[in-house]
C-alpha positions in Angstrom: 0.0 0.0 0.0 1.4 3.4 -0.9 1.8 5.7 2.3 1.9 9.7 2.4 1.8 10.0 -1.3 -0.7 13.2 -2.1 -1.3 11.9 -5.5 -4.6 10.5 -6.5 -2.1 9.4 -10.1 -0.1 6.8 -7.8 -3.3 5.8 -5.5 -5.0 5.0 -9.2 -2.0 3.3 -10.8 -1.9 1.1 -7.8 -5.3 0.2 -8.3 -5.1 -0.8 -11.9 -1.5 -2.7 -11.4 -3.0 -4.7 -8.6 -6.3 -5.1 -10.5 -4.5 -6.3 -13.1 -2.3 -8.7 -11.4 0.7 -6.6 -11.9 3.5 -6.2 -9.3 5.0 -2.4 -8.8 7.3 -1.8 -6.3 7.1 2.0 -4.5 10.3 3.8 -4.3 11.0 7.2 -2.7 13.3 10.0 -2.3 13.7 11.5 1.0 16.3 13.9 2.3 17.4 15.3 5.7 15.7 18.4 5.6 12.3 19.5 4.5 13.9 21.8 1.1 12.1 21.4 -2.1 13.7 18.6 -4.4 13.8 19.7 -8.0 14.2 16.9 -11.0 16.3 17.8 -13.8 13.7 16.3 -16.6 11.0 18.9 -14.9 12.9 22.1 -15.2 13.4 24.7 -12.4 9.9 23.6 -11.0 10.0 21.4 -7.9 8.7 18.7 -7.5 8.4 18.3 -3.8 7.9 21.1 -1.4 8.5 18.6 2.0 11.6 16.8 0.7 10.0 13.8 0.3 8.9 12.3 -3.6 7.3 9.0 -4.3 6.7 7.3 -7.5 5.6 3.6 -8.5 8.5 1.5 -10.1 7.2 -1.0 -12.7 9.4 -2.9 -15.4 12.2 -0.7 -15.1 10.6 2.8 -15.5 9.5 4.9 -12.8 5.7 6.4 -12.6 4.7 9.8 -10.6 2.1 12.5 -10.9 5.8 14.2 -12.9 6.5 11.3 -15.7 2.8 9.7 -16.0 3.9 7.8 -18.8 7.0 6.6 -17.1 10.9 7.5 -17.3 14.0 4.8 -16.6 14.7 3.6 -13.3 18.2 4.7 -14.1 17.6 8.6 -14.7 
């Protein structure tokens, strides 16, 4: 079960994965302090105001209310 996401994208993603008898695994980024965490692939915008950002990982892409349609795990 996802925990402190804010996104009704992940909490519908989960949904259809587990409807669908698919297995995604959620994976976070969390620093120290509570600073905004900006992705390069977004711009200047942040994308977390509480230093904390979660996403879904499925088949080797990454899923979040940012990358809907998925980036690699590895950027």
């Amino acid at each position: 079960m996802l925990k402190n996401i804010g996104s009704s994208f992940l909490q519908r993603l989960e949904r259809f994965l587990t409807k669908n008898g698919l297995k995604g695994e959620q994976i976070s980024v969390k620093y120290d302090s509570n600073g905004f965490i900006v992705s390069d692939s977004y711009g200047t915008k942040a994308i977390s105001e509480n230093g904390y950002h979660t996403g879904i990982l499925y088949e080797g892409k990454v899923y979040d209310n940012i990358h809907p349609e998925g980036m690699p795990y590895q950027q």
